[in-house]
C-alpha positions as CSV (number, residue, x, y, z in Angstrom):
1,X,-23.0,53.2,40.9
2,X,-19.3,52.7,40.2
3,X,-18.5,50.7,43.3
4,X,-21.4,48.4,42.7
5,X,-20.7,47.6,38.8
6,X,-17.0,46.9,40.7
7,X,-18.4,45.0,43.4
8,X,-20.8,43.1,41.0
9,X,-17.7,42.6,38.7
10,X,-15.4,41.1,41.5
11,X,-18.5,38.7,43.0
12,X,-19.3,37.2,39.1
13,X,-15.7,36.5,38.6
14,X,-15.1,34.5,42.2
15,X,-18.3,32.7,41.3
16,X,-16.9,31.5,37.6
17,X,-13.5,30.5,39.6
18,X,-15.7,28.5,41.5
19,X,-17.6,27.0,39.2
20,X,-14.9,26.7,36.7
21,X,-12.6,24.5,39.3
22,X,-15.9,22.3,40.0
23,X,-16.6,21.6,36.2
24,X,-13.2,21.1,35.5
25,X,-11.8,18.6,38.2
26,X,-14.9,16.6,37.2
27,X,-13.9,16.8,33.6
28,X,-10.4,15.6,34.9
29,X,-11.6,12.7,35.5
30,X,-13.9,12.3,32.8
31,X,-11.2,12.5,30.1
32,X,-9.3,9.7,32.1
33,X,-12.0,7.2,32.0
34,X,-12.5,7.8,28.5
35,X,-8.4,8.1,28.2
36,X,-9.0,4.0,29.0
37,X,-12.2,3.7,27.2
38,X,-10.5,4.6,24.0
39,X,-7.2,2.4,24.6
40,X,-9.5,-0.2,24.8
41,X,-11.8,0.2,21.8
42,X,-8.8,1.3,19.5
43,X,-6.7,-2.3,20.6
44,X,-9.7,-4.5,19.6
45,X,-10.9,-2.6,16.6
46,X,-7.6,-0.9,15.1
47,X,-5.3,-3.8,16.2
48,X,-5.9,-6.7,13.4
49,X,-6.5,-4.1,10.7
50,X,-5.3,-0.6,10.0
51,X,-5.6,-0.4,6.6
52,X,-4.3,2.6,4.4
53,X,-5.6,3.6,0.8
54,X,-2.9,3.9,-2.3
55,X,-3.3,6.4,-5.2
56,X,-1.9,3.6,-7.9
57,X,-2.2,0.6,-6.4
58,X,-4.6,-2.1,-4.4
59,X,-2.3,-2.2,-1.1
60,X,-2.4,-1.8,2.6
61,X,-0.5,-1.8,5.7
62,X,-1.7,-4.2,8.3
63,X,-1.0,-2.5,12.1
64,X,2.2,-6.0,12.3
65,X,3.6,-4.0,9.0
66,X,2.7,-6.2,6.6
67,X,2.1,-5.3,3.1
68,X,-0.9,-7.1,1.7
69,X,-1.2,-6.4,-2.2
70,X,-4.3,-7.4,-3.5
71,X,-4.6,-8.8,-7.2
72,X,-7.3,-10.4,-9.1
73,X,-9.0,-10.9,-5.6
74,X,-5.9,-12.9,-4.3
75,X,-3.6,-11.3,-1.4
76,X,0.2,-11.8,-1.2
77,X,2.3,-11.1,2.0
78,X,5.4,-9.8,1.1
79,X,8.3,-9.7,3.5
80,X,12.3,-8.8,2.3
81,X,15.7,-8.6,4.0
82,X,16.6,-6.4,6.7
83,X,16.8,-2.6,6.8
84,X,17.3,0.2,9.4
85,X,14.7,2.7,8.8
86,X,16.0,6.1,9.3
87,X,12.8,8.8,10.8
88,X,13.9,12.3,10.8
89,X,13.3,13.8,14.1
90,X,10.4,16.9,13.8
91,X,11.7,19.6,16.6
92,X,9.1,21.6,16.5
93,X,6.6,19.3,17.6
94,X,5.1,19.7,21.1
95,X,3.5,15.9,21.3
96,X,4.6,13.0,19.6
97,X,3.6,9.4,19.2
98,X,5.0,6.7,17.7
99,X,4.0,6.3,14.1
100,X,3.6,2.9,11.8
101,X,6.8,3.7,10.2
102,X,8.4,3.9,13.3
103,X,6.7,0.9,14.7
104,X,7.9,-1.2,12.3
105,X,11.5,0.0,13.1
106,X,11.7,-1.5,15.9
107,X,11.0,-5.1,14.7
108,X,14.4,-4.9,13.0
109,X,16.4,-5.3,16.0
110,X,17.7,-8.2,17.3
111,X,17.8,-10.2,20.3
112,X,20.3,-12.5,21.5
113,X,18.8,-15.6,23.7
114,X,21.3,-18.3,25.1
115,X,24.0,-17.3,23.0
116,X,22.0,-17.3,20.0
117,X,21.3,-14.8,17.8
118,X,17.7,-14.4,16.1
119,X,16.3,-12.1,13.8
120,X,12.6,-11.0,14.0
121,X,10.2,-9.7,11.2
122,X,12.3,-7.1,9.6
123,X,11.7,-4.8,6.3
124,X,13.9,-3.4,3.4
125,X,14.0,-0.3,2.0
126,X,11.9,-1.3,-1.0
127,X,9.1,-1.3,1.4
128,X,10.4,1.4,3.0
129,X,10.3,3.3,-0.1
130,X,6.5,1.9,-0.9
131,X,5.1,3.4,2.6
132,X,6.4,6.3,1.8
133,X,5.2,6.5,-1.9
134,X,8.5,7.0,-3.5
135,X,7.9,3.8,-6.0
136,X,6.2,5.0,-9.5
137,X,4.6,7.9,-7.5
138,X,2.8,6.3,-5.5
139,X,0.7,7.9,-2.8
140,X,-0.3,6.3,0.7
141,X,-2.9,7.8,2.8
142,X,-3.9,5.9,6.0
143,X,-7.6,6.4,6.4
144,X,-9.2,8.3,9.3
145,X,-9.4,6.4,12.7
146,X,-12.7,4.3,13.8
147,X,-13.7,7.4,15.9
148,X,-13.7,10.1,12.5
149,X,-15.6,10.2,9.5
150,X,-15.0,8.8,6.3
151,X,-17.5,9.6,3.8
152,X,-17.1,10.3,0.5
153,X,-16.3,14.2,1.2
154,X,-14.1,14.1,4.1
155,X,-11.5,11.5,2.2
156,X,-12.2,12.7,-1.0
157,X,-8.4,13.1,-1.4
158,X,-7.5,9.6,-0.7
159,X,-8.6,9.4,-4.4
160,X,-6.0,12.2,-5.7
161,X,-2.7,10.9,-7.4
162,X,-0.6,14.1,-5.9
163,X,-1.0,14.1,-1.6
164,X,-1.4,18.0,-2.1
165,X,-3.9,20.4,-0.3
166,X,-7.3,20.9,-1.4
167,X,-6.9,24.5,-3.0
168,X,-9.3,27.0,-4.6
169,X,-8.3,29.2,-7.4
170,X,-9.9,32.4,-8.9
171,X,-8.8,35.2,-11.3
172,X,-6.7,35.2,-14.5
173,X,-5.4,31.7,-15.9
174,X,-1.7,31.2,-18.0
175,X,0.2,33.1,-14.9
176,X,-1.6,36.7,-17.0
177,X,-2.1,37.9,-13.5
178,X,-0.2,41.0,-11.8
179,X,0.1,39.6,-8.2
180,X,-0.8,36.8,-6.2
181,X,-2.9,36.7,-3.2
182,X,-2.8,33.2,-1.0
183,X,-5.2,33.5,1.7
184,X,-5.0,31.3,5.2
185,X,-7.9,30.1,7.6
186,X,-7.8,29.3,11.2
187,X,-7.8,26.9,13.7
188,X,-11.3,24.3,12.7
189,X,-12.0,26.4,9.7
190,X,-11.8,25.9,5.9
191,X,-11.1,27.8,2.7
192,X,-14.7,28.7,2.8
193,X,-14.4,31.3,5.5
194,X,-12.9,33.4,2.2
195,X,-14.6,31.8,-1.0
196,X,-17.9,32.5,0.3
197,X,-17.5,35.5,2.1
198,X,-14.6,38.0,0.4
199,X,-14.5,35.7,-2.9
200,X,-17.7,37.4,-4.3
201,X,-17.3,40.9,-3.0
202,X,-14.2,41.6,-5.0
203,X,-14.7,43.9,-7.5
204,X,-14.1,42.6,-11.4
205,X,-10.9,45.0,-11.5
206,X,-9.0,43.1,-8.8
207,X,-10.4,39.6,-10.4
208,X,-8.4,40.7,-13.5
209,X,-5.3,41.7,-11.5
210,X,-5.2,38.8,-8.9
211,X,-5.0,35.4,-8.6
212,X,-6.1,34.6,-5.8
213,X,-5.7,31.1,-3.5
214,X,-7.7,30.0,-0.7
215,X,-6.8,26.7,0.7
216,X,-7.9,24.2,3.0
217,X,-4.9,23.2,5.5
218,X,-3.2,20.0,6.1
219,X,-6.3,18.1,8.2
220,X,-8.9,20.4,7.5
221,X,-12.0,20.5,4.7
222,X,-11.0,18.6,2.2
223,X,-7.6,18.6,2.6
224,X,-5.6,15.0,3.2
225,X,-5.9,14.2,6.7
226,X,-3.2,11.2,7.1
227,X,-3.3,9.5,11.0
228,X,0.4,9.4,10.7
229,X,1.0,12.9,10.3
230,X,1.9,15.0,13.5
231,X,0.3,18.4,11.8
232,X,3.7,21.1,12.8
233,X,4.5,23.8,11.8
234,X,7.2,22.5,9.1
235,X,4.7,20.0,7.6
236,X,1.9,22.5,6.8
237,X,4.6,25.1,5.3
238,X,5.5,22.2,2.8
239,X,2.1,21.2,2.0
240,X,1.6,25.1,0.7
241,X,4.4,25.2,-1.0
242,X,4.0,22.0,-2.5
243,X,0.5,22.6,-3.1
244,X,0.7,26.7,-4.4
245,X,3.8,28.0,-4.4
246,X,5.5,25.6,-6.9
247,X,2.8,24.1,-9.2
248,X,1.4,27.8,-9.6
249,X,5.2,29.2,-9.9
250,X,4.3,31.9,-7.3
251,X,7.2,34.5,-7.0
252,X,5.8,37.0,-5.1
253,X,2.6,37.4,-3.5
254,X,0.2,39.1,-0.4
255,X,-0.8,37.1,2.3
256,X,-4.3,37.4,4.1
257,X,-4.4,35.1,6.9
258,X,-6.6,34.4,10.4
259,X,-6.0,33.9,13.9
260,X,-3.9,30.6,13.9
261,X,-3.3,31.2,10.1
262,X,-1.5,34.3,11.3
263,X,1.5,32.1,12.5
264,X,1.7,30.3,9.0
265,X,1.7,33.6,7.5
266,X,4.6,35.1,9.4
267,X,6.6,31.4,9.2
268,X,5.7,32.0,4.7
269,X,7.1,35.5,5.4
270,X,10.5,34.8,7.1
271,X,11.4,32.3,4.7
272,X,10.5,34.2,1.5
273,X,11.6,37.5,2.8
274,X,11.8,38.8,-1.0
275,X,9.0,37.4,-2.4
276,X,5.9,39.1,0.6
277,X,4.1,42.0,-0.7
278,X,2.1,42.2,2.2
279,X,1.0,40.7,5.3
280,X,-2.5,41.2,6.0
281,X,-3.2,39.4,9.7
282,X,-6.5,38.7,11.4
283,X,-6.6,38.6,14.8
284,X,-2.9,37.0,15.3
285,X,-2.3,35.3,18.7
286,X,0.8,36.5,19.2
287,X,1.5,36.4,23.5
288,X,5.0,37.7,24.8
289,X,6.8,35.5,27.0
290,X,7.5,37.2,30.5
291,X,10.8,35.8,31.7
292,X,11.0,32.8,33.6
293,X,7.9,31.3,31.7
294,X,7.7,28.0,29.6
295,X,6.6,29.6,26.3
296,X,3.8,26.3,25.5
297,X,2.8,26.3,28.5
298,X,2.2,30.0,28.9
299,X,0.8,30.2,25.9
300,X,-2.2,27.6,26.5
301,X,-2.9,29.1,29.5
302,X,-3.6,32.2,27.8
303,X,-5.7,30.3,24.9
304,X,-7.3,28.0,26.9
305,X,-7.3,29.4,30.5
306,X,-9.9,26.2,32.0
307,X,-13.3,28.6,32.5
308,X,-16.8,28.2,32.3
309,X,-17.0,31.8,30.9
310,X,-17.1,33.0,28.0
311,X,-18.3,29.9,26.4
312,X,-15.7,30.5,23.9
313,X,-13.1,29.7,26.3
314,X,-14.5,27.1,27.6
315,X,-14.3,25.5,24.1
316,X,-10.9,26.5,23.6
317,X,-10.0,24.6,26.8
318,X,-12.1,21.5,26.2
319,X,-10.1,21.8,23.0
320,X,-6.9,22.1,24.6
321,X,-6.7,20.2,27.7
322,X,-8.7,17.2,27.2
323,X,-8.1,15.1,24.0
324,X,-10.2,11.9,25.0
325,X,-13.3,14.7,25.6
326,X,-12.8,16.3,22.3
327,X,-12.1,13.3,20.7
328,X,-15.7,12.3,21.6
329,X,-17.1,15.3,20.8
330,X,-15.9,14.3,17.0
331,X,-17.1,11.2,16.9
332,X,-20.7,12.5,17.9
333,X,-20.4,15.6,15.7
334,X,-17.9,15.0,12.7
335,X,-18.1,11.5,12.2
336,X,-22.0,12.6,11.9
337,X,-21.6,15.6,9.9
338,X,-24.0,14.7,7.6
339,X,-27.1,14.5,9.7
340,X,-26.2,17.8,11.8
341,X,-25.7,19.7,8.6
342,X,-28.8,19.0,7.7
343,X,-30.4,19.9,10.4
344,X,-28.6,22.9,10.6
345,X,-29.5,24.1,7.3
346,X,-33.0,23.2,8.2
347,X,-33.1,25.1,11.6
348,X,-31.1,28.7,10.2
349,X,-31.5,28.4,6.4
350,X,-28.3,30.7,6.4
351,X,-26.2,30.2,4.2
352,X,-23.3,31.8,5.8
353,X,-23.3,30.0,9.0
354,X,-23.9,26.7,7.2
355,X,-20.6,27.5,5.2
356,X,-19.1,28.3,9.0
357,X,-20.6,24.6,10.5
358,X,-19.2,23.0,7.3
359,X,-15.5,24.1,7.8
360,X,-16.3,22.8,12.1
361,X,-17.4,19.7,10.6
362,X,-14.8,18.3,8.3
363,X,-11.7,17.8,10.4
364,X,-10.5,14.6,12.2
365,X,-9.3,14.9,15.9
366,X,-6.2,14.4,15.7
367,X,-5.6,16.9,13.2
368,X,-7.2,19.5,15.2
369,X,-5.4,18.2,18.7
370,X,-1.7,18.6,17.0
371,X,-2.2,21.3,15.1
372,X,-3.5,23.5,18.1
373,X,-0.7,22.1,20.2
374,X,2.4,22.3,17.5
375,X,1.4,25.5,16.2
376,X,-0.1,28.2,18.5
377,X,1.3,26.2,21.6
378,X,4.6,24.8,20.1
379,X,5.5,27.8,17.8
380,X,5.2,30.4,21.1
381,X,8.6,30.6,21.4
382,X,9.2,31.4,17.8
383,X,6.8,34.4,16.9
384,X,9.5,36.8,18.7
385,X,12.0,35.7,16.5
386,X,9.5,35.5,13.4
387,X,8.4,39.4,14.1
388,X,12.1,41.2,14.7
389,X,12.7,39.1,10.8
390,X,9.8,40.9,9.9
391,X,10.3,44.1,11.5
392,X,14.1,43.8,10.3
393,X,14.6,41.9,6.6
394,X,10.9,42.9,5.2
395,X,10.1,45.9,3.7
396,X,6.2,44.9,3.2
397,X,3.1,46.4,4.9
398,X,2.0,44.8,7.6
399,X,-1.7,45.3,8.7
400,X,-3.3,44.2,11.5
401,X,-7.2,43.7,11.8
402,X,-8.8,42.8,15.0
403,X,-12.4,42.7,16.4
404,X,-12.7,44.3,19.7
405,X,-15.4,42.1,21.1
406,X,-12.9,39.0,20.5
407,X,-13.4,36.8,23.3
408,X,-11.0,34.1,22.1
409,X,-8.1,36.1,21.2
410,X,-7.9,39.3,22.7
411,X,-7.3,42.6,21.3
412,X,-4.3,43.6,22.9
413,X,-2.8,40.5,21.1
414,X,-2.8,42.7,17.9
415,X,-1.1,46.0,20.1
416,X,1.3,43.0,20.8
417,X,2.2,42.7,17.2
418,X,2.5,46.5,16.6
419,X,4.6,46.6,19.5
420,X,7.4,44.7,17.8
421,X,6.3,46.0,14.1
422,X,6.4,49.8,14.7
423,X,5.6,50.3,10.9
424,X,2.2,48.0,11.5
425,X,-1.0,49.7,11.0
426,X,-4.0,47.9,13.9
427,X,-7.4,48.5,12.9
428,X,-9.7,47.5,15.9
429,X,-13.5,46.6,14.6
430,X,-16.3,47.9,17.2
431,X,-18.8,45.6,17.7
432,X,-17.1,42.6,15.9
433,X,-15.7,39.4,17.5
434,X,-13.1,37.0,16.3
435,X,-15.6,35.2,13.6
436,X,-17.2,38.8,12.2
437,X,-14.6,40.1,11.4
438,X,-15.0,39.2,8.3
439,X,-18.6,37.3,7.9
440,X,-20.8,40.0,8.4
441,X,-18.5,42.9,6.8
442,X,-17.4,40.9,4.0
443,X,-17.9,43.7,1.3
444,X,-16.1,46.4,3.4
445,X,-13.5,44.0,4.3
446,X,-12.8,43.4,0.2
447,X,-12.4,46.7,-0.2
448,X,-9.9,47.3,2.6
449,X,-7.9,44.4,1.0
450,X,-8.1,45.9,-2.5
451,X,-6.7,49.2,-0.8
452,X,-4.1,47.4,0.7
453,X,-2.7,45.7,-2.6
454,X,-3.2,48.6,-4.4
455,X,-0.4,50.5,-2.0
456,X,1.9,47.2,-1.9
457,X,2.2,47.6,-5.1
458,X,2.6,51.2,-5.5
459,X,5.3,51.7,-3.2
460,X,6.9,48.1,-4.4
């Protein structure tokens, strides 16, 4: 019996290496026809207009650079002397692409024709100072492309005077609580995967004690999702801190956080070594880096290694690999949120897995595409460095939770972890996979956190 489960084994994975190099050369191509499909629709419909809404004023930003301000129904063009605009370079981005601001850069150079020297369509820093809202507070947030939605929910905070993340507060008001608790979702999730699973479940006692933040991250729910924005690892630290750590006058506080939240947590943790009671990580994706290896490119590999089977990972590397594919993908799916949440709600009448389809929902692509790239791809060769701080400068608790029927990240991922923390404790959940680990478990799961705090706090 044992050779033939082995020899069964062996024949089902040469048959999804077969399959999986058919499906995927085909979707090689696929992704390059849309690749030119795209470039086409985007020059003739994003080309003449790429307009961008302001928190405090009627403006917006033409794709020439132009700053049209409407008033009393009339529009002015306003154009002012010259100015180099200075871009700080992001290094921990994986992809970049040029952005508006960078655009317009260029068209302050000038070119010299016949001996003659001629100076194009150039901007000061005035404007410079207006894209970037730095004039009487002002906030701009380009709106979502053709391809993503734009209902009244998904830019919802194109309406907010402060560019700050969408955040979701419960426990004692007037800073009367002991600790703080921030908690962190994943990759296509939302701050619903805690407010309606663990936020309930806590008992009155730790309600009293903790304040507690879940938050929706830079590009996700109903967080800002600006077109600009390149989603790394250094923008979404500043949107928390910005957005929780500084308005709320957090000093020290526990960390829950999943899967690609797990990186964000440990990046929080290294540069507030003092203030982290305790690191409580879901599922982290941590992969050593055998020598010799490109750390991205090992990394997506492992994430998204192009199969048919599981079906998870074949989402993860549809996600991954192809842009123009997922791209589409949103603009059947999130640009129609609306009508498939619906139907969803009418086909399960679940309430927990229409929270889950909600949090799939309300992201734009290219959030999704440069976060998964610039942090669990781009960051790979930082975790290392990120877990000997831990290991070395933190004297928090560090527990790792991990279901072992993950198919998307696997278990050992969390032995990794453990590996480099000696003092981290791995719980491995039978039965649960990288989703129920929590939603299904949610009341036994609020208790293990209260546990948890409870020690931190004892032994701090």
């Amino acid at each position: 019996m044992g050779k033939a489960k082995s020899a069964l084994a062996l024949v089902g994975r040469v048959i999804n290496e077969a399959v999986s190099f058919i499906v995927f050369s085909v979707l090689d191509l696929v992704d390059f026809l849309l690749c030119f499909l795209y470039r086409v629709a985007d020059f003739f419909i994003e080309a003449e207009w790429k307009p961008c809404y302001c928190s405090s004023s009627k403006e917006a930003i033409t794709s020439s650079g132009k700053i049209l301000v409407s008033e009393q129904g009339e529009s002015k063009i306003v154009c002012l002397s010259s100015t180099k605009l200075q871009l700080e370079e992001i290094s921990d981005t994986l992809y970049t692409r040029p952005s508006l601001l960078s655009e317009v850069s260029k068209l302050t150079m000038k070119e010299t024709k016949k001996g003659t020297v001629r100076s194009t369509f150039t901007v000061n820093s005035t404007i410079v100072e207006m894209l970037q809202g730095k004039i009487g507070g002002q906030q701009c947030h380009p709106i979502p492309r053709w391809s993503d939605c734009d209902c009244k929910f998904c830019t919802s905070w194109t309406s907010n005077s402060k560019e700050t993340l969408y955040v979701r507060t419960e426990g004692p008001k007037d800073y009367k609580a002991q600790e703080d608790v921030l908690f962190i979702h994943g990759f296509i999730s939302s701050s619903a995967f805690w407010t309606e699973t663990l936020f309930p479940n806590f008992s009155s006692a730790a309600k009293s004690s903790f304040r507690l933040f879940a938050i929706d991250l830079l590009g996700f729910g109903r967080s800002p999702k600006p077109t600009d924005s390149m989603y790394t690892l250094r923008e979404h630290l500043e949107m928390i801190e910005r957005s929780v750590l500084e308005p709320n006058k957090v000093k020290s506080f526990h960390i829950v956080a999943h899967s690609l939240g797990c990186i964000l947590a440990l990046a929080l943790a290294v540069k507030y070594p003092l203030s982290i009671k305790s690191l409580t990580l879901l599922a982290p994706p941590y992969y050593p880096i055998p020598k010799g290896e490109q750390a991205t490119q090992y990394v997506m590999r492992r994430v998204a290694p192009r199969r048919v089977w599981p079906v998870i990972a074949f989402g993860a590397s549809i996600a991954c690999w192809y842009e123009h594919i997922s791209r589409t993908i949103c603009l059947l799916i999130c640009k129609n949120h609306r009508i498939v949440e619906f139907l969803t709600k009418l086909v399960t009448r679940n309430r927990i897995r229409t929270f889950l389809y909600e949090g799939f929902f309300c992201h734009t692509h290219n959030a999704a595409w440069h976060t998964l790239h610039n942090i669990i791809c781009g960051t790979a060769g930082k975790m290392d460095k990120y877990l000997d701080v831990v290991r070395d400068h933190l004297k928090c608790d560090v527990n790792v939770f991990h279901g072992k029927d993950d198919e998307l990240i696997p278990v050992e991922c969390s032995y990794n972890v453990q590996s480099k923390i000696p003092r981290a404790r791995v719980m491995v959940i039978e039965k649960k996979d990288h989703i129920t680990i929590v939603v299904g478990r949610q009341k036994a799961f609020a208790r293990e956190l209260e546990k948890i705090w409870r020690n931190s706090s004892k032994s701090g």
